[in-house]
DSSP file (Angstrom, degrees, kcal/mol; ACC not computed):
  #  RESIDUE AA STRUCTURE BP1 BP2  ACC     N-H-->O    O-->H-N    N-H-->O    O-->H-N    TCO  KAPPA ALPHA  PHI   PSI    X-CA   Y-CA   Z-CA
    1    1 A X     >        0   0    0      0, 0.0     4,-0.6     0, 0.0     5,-0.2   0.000 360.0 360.0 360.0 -30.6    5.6    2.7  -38.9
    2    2 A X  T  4  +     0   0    0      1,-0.2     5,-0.0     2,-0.2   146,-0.0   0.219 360.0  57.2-100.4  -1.6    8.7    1.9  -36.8
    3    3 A X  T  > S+     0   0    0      3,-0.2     4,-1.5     2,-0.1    -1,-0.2   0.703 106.7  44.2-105.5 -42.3    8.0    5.5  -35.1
    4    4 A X  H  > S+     0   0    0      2,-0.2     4,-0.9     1,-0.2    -2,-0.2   0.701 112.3  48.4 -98.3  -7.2    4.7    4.8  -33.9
    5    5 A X  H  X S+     0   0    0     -4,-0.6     4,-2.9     2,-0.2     5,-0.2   0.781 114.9  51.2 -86.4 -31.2    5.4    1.1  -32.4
    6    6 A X  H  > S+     0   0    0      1,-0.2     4,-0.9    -5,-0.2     3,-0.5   0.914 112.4  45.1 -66.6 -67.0    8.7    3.0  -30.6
    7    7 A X  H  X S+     0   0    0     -4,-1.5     4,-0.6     1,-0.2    -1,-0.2   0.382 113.5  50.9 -71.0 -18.9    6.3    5.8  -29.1
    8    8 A X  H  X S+     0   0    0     -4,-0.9     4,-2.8     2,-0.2    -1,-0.2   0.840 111.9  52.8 -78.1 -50.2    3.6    3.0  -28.1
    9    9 A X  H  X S+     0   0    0     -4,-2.9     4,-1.6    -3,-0.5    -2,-0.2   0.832 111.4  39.7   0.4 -74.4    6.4    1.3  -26.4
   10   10 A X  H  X S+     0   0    0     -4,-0.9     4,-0.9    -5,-0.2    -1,-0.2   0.771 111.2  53.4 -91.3 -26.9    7.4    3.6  -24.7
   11   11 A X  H  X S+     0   0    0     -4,-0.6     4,-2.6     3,-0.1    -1,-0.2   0.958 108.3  53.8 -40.8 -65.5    4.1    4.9  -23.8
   12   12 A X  H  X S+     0   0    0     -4,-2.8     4,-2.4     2,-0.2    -2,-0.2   0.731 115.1  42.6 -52.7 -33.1    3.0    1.1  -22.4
   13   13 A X  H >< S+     0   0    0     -4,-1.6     3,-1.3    -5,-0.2     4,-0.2   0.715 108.4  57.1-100.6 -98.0    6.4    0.9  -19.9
   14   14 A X  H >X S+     0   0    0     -4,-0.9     4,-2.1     1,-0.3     3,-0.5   0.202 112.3  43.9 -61.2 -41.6    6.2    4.5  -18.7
   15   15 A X  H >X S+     0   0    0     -4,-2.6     4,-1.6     1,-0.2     3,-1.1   0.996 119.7  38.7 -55.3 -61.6    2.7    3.5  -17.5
   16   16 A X  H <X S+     0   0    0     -4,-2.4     4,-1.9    -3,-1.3    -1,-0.2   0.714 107.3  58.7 -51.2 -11.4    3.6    0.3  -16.0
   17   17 A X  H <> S+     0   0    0     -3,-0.5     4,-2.5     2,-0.3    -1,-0.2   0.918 114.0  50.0 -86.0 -45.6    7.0    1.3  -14.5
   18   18 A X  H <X S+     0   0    0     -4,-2.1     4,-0.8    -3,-1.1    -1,-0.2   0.917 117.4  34.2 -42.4 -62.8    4.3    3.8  -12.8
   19   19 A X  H  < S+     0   0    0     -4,-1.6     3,-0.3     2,-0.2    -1,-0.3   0.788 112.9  54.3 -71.7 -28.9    2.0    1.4  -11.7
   20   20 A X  H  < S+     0   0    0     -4,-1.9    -2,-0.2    -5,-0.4    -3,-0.2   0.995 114.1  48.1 -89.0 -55.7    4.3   -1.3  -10.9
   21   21 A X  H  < S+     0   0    0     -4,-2.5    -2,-0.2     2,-0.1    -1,-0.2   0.573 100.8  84.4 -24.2 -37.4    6.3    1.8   -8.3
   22   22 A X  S  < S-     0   0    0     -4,-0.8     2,-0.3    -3,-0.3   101,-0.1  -0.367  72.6-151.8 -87.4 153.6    2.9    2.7   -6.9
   23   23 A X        -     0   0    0     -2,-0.1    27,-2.0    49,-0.1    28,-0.6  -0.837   5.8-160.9-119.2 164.3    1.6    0.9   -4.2
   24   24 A X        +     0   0    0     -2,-0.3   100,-7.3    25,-0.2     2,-0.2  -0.848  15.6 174.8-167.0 117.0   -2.2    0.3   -3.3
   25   25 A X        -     0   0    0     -2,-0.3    23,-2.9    98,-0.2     2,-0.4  -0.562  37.7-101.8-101.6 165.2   -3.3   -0.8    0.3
   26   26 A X  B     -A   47   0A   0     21,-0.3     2,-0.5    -2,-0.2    48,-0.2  -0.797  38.4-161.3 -69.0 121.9   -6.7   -1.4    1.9
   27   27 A X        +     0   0    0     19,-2.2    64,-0.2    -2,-0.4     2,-0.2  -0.901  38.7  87.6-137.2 128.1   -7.4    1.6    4.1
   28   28 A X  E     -B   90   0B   0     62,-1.2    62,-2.0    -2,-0.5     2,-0.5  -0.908  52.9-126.4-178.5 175.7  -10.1    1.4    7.0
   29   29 A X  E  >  -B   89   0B   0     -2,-0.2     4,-3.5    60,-0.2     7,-0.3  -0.998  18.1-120.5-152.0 150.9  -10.4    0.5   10.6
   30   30 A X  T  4 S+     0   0    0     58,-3.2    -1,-0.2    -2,-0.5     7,-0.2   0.944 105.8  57.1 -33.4 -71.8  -12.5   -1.7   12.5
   31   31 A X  T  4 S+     0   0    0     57,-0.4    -1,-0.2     1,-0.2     3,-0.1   0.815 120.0  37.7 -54.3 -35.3  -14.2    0.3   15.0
   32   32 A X  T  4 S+     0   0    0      1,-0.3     2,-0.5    -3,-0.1    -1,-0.2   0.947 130.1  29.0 -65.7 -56.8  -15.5    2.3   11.8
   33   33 A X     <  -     0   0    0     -4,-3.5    -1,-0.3     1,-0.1    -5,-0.0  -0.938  58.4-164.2-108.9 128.9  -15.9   -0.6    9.7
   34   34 A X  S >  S+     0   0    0     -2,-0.5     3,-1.8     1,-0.2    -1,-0.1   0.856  90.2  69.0 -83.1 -55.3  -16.7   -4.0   11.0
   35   35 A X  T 3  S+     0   0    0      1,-0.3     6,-0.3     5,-0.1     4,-0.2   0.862  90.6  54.6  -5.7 -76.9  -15.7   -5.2    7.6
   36   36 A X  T 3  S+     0   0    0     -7,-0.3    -1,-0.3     4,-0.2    -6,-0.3   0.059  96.1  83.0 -90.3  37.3  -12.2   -4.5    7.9
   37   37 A X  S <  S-     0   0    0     -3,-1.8     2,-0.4     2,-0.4    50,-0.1   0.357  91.2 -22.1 -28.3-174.1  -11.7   -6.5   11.2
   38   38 A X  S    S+     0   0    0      1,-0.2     2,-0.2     2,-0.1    -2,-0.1  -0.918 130.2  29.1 -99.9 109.7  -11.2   -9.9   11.4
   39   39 A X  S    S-     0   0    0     -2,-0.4    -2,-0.4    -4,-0.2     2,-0.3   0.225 106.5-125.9 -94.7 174.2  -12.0  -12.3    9.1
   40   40 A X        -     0   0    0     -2,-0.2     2,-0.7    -4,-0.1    -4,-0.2  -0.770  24.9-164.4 -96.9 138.7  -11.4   -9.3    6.5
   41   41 A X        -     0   0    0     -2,-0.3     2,-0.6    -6,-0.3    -1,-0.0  -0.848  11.3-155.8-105.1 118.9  -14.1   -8.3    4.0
   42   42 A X        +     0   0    0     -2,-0.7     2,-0.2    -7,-0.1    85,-0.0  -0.681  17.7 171.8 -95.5 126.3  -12.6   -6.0    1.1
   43   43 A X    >>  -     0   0    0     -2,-0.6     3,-1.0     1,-0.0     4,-0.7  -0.575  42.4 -97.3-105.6-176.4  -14.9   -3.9   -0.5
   44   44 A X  T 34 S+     0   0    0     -2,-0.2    -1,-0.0     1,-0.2    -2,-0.0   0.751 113.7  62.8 -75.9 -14.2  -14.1   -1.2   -3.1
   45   45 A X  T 34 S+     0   0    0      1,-0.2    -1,-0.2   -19,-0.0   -18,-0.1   0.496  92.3  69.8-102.2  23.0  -14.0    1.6   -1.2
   46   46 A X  T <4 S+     0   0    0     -3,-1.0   -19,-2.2   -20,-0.1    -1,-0.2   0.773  70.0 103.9 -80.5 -36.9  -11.3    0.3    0.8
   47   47 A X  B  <  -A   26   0A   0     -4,-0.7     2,-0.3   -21,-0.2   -21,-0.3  -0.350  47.2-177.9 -51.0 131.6   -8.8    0.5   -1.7
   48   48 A X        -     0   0    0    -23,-2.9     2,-0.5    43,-0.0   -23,-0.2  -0.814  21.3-142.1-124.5 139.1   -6.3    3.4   -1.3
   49   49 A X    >>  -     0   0    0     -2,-0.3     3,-1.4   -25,-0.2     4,-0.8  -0.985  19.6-140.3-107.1 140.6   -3.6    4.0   -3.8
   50   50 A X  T 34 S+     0   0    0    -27,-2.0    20,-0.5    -2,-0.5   -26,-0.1   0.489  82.9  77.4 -95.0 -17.1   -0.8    5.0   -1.7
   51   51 A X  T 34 S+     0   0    0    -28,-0.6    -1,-0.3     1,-0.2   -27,-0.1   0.335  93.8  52.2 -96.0  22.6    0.6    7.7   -3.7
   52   52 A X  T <4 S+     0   0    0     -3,-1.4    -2,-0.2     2,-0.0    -1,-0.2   0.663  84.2 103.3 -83.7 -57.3   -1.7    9.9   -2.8
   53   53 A X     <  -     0   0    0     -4,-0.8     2,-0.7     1,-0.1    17,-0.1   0.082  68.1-137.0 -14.9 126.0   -1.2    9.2    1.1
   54   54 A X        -     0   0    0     15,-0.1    -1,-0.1    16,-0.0     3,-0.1  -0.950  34.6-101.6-103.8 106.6    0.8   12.2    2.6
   55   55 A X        -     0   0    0     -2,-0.7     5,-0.1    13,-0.7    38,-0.0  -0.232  47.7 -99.4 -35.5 118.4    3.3   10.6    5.0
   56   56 A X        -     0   0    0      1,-0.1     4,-0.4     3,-0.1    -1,-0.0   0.137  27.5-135.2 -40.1 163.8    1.8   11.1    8.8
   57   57 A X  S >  S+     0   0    0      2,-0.2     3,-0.8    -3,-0.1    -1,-0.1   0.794 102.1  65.1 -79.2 -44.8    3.5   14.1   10.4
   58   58 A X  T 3  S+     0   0    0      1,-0.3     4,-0.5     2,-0.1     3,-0.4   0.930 111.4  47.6 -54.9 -27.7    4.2   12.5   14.0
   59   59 A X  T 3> S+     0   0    0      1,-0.3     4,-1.5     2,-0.1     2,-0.5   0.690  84.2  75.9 -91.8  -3.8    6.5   10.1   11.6
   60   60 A X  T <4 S+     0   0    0     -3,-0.8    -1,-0.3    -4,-0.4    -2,-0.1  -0.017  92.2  59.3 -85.1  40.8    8.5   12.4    9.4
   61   61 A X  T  4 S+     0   0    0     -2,-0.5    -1,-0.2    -3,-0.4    -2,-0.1   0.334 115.0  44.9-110.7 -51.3   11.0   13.3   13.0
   62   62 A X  T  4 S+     0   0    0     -4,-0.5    -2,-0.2    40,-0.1     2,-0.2   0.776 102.1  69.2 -78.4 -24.1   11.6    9.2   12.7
   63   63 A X  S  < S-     0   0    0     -4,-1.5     3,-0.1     1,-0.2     4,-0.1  -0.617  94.4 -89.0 -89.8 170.0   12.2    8.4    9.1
   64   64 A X    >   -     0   0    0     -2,-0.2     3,-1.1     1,-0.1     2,-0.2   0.189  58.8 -83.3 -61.3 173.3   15.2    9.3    7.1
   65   65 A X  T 3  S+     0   0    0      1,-0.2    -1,-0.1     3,-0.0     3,-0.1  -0.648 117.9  27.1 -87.0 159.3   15.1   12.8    5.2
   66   66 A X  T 3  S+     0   0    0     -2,-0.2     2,-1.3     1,-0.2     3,-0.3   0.389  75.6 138.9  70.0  -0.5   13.1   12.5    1.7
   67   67 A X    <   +     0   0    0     -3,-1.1    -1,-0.2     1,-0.2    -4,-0.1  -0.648  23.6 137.8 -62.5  84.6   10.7    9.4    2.9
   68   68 A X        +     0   0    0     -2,-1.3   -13,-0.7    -3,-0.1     2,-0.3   0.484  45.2  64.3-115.5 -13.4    8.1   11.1    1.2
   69   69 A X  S    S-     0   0    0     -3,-0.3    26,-0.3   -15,-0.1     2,-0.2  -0.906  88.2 -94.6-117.3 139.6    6.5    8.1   -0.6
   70   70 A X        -     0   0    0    -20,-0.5    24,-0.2    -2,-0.3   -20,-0.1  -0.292  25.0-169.3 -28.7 111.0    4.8    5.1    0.6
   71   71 A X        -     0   0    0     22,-0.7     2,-0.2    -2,-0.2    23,-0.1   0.678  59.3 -52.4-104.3 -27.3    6.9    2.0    0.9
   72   72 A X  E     -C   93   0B   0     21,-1.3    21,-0.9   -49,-0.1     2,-0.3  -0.735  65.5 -71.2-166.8-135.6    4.0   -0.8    1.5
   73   73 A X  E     -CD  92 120B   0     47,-2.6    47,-1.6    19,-0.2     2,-0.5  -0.998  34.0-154.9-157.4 174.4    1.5   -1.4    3.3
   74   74 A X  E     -CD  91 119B   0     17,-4.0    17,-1.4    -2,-0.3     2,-1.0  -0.815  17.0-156.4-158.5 168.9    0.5   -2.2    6.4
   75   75 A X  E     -CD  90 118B   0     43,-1.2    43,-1.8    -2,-0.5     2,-0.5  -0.855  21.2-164.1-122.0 114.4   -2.0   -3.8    9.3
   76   76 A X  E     -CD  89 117B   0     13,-4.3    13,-0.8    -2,-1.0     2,-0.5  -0.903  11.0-151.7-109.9 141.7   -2.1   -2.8   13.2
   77   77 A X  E     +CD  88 116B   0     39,-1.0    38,-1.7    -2,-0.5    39,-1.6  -0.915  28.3 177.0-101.0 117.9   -3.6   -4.5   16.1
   78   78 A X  E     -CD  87 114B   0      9,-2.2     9,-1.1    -2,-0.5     2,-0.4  -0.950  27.1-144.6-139.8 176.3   -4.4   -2.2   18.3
   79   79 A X  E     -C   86   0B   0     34,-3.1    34,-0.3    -2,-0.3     2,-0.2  -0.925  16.7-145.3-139.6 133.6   -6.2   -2.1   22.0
   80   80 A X  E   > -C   85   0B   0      5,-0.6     5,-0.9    -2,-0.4     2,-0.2  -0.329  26.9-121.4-102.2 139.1   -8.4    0.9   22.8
   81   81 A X  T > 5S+     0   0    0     -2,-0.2     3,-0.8     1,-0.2    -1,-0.2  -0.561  87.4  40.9-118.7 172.8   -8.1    1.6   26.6
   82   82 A X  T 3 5S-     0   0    0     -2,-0.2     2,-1.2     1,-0.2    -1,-0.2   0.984 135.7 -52.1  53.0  73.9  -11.4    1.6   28.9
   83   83 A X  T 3 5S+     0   0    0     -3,-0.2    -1,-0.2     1,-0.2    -2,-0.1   0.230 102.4 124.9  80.9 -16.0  -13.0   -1.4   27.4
   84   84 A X  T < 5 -     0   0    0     -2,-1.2    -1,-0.2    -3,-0.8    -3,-0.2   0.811  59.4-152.5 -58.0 -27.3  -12.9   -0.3   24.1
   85   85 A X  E   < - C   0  80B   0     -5,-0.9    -5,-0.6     2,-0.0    -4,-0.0   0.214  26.9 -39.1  88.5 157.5  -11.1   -3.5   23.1
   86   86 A X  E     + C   0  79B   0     -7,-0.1     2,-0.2     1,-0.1    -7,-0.2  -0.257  61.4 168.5 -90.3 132.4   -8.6   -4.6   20.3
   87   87 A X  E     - C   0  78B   0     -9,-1.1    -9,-2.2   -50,-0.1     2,-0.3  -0.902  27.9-116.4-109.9 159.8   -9.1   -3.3   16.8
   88   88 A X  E     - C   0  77B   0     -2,-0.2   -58,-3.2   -11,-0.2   -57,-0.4  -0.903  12.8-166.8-122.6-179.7   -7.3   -3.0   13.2
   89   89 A X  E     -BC  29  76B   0    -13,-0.8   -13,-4.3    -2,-0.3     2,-0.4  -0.944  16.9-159.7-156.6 104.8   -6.1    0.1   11.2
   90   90 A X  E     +BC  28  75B   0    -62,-2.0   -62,-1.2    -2,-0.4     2,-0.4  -0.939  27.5 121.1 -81.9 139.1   -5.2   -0.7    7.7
   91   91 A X  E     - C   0  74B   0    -17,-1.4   -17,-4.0    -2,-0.4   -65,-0.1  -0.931  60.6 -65.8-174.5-174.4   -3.3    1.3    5.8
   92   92 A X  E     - C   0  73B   0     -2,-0.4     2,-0.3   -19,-0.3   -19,-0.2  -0.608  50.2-147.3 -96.5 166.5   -0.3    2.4    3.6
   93   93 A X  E     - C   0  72B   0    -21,-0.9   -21,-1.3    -2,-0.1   -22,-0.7  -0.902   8.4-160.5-139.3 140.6    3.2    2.3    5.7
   94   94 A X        +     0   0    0     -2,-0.3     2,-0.3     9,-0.3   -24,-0.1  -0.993  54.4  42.3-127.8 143.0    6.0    4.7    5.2
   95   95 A X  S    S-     0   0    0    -26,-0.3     2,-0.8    -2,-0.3    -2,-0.1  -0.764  98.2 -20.5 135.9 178.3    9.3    3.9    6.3
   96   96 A X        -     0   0    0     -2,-0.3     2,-0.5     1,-0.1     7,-0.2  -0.409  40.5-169.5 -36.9  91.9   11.7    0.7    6.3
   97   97 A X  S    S+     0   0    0     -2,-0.8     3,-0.2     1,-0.1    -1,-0.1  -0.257  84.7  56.9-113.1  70.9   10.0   -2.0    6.0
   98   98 A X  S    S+     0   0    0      1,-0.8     2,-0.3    -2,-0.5    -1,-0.1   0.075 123.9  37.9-119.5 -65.9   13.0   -4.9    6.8
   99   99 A X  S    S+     0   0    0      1,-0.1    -1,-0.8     2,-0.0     0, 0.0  -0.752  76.0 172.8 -90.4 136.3   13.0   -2.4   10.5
  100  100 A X        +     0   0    0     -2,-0.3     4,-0.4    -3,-0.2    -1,-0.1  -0.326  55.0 101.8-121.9  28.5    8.7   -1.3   11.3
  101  101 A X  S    S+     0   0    0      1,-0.1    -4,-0.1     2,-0.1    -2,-0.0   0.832  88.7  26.5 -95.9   3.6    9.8    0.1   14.6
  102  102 A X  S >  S+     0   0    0     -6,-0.1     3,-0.5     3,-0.1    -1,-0.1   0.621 119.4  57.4-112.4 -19.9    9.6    3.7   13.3
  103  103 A X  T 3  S+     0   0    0      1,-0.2    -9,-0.3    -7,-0.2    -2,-0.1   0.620 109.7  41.9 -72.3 -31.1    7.2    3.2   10.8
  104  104 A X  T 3  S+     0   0    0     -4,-0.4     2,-0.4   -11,-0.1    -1,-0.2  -0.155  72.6 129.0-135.2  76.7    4.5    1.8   13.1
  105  105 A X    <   -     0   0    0     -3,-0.5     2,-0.1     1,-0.1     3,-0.1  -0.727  60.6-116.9-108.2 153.3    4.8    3.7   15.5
  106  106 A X        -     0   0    0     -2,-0.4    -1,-0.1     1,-0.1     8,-0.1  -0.357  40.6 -76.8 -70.1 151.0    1.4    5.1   16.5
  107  107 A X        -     0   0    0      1,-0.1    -1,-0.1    -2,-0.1     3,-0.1  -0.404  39.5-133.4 -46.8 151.9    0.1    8.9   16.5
  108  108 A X  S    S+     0   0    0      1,-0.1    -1,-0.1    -3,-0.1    -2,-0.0   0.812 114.1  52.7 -66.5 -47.4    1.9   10.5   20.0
  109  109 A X  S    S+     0   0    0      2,-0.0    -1,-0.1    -3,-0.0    -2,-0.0   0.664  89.2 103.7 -61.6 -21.4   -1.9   12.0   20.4
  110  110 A X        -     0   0    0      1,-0.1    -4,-0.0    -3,-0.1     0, 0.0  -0.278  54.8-162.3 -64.5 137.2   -3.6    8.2   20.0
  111  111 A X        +     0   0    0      2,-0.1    -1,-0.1   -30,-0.1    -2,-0.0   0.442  62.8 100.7 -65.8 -21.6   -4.8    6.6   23.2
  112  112 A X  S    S-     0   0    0    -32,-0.1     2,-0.2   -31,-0.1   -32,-0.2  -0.027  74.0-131.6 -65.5-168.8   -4.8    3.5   21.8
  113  113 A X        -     0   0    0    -34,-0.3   -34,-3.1   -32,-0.0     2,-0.4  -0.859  21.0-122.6-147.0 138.5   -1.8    1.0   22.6
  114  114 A X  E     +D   78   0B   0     -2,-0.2   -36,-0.2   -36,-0.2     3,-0.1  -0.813  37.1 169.4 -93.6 169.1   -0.1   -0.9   19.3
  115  115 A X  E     +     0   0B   0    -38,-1.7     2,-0.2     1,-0.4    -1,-0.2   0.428  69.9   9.8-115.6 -48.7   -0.4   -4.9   20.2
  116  116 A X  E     -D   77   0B   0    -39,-1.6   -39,-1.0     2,-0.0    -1,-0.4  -0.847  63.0-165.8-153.7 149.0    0.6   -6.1   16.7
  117  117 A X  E     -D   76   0B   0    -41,-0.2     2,-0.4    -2,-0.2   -41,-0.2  -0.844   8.5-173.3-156.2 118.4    2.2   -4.4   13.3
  118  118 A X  E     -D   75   0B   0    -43,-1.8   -43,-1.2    -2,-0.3     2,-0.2  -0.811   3.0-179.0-124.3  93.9    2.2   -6.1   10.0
  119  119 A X  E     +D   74   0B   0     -2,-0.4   -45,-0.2   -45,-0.2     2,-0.2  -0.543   6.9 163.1 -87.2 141.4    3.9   -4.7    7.2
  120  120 A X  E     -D   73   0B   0    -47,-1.6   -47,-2.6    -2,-0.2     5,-0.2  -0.962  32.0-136.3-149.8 175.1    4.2   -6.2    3.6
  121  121 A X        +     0   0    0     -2,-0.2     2,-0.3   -49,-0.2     3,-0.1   0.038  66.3  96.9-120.7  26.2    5.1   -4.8    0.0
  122  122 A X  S >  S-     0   0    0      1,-0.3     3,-0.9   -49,-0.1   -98,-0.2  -0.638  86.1 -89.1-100.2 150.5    2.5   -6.2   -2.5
  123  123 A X  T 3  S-     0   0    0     -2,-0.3     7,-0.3     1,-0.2    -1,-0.3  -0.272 106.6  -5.8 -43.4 156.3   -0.6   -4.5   -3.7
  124  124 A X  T 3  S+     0   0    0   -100,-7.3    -1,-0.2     1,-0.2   -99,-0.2   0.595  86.2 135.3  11.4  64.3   -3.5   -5.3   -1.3
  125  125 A X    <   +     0   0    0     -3,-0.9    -1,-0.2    -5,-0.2     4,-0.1   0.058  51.5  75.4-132.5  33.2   -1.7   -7.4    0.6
  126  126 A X  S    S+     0   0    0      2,-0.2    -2,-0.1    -4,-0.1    -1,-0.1  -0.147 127.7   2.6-106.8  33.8   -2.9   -6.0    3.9
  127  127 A X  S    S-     0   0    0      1,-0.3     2,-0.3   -52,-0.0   -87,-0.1  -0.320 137.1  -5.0-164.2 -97.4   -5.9   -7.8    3.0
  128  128 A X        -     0   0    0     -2,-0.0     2,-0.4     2,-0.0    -1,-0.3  -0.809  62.4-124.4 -88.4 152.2   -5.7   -9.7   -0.1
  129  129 A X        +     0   0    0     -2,-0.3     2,-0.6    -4,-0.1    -5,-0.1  -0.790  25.6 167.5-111.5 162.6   -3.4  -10.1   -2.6
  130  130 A X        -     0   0    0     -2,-0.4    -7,-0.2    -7,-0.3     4,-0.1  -0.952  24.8-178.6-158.9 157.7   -3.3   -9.7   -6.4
  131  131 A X     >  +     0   0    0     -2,-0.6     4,-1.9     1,-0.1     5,-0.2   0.262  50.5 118.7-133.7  35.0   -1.2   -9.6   -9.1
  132  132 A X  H >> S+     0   0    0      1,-0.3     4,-3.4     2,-0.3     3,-0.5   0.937  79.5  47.8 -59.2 -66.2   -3.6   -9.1  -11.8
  133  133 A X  H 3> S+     0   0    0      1,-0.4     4,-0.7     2,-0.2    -1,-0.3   0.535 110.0  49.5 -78.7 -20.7   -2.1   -5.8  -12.8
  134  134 A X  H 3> S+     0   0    0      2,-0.2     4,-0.9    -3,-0.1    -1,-0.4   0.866 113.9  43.7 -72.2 -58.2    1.4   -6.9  -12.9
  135  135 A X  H <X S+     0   0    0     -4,-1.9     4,-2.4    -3,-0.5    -2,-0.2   0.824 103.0  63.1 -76.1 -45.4    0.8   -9.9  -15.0
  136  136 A X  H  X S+     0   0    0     -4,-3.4     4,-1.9    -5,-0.2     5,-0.3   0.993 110.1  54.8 -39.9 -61.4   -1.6   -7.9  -17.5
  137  137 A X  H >X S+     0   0    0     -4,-0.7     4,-2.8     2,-0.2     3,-0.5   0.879 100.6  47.4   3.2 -94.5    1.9   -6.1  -17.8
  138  138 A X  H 3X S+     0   0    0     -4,-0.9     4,-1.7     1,-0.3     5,-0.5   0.938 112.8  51.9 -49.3 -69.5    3.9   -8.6  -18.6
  139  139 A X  H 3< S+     0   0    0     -4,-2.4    -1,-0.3     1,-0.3    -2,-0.2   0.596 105.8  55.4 -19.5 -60.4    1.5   -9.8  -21.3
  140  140 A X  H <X S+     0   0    0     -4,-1.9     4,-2.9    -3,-0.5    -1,-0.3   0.727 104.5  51.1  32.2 -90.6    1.2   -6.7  -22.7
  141  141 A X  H  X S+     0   0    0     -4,-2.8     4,-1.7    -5,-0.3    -2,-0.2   0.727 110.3  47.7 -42.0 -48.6    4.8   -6.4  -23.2
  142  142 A X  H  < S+     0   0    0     -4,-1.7    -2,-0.2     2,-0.2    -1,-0.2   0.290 103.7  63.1 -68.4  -2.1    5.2   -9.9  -25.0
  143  143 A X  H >> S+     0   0    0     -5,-0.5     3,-4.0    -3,-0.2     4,-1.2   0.843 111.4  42.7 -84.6 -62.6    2.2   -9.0  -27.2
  144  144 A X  H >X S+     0   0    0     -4,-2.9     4,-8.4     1,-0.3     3,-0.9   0.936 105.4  50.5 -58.4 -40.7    4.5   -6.3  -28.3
  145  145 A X  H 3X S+     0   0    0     -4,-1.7     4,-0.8     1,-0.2    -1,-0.3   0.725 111.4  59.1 -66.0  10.0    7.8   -7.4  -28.8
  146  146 A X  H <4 S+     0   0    0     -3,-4.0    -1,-0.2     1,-0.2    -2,-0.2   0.817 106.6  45.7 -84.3 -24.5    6.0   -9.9  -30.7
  147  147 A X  H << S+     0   0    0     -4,-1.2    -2,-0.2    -3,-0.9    -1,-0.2   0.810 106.1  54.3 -42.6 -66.4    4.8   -7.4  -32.6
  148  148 A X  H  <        0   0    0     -4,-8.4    -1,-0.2     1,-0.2    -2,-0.2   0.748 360.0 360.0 -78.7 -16.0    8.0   -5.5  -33.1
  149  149 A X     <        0   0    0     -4,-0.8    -1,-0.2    -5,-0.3    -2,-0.1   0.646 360.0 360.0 -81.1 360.0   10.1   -8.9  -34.7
């Protein structure tokens, strides 16, 4: 009995240690989606989990070697030359996120112009935040050791 509660255990933190490691941004842009403008509307097919995301290529010359994983997430103001006018770009961020100047830096190929870069390191919290999945966790966890005394 004391075998199968250690192996659930251990099961319950290898997922969470997973999920709690992973990040998950909103990813969309304005000009495509109206939505994800300002104010922002999150729908579900916004959601991105971020450890899927393959770090851009124009940034792996500017982050350190082995930044292979997603560090947050992140929100751009940007302004679209000839008239096109100021948009945002949500999305997952690799890189530093205390220093964003090499981490939001724009494609080299992009016309656009950045205005504005807003990084942060919570789940969807380049749109909303929650901490559903974290606290489910926790629970979770006190269910067992209650379990285990």
């Amino acid at each position: 009995m004391f075998l199968v509660k250690a192996l659930l255990i251990t099961a319950i933190v290898g997922t969470l240690t997973t999920n709690v490691l992973s990040i998950h941004c909103y990813q969309c842009a304005s000009l495509g989606n109206k939505k994800c403008g300002e104010p922002f509307e999150a729908e579900d097919s916004m959601k991105y989990d971020c450890n899927k995301a393959a770090i851009p290529n124009y940034l792996q010359t500017f982050l350190p070697l082995g930044t292979f994983n997603a560090t947050g997430c992140m929100t751009q103001t940007v302004e679209a030359p000839m008239g096109g006018g100021m948009h945002i770009i949500r999305s997952c961020y690799f890189g530093d996120t205390v220093n964003t100047d090499n981490g939001c830096k724009l494609d080299p190929k992009s016309v656009d112009s950045l205005d504005s870069c807003y990084v942060c390191t919570k789940d969807w919290c380049n749109g909303s935040s929650s901490m559903a999945q974290l606290g489910a966790g926790i629970i979770i966890l006190l269910a067992l050791a209650q379990i285990m005394c």
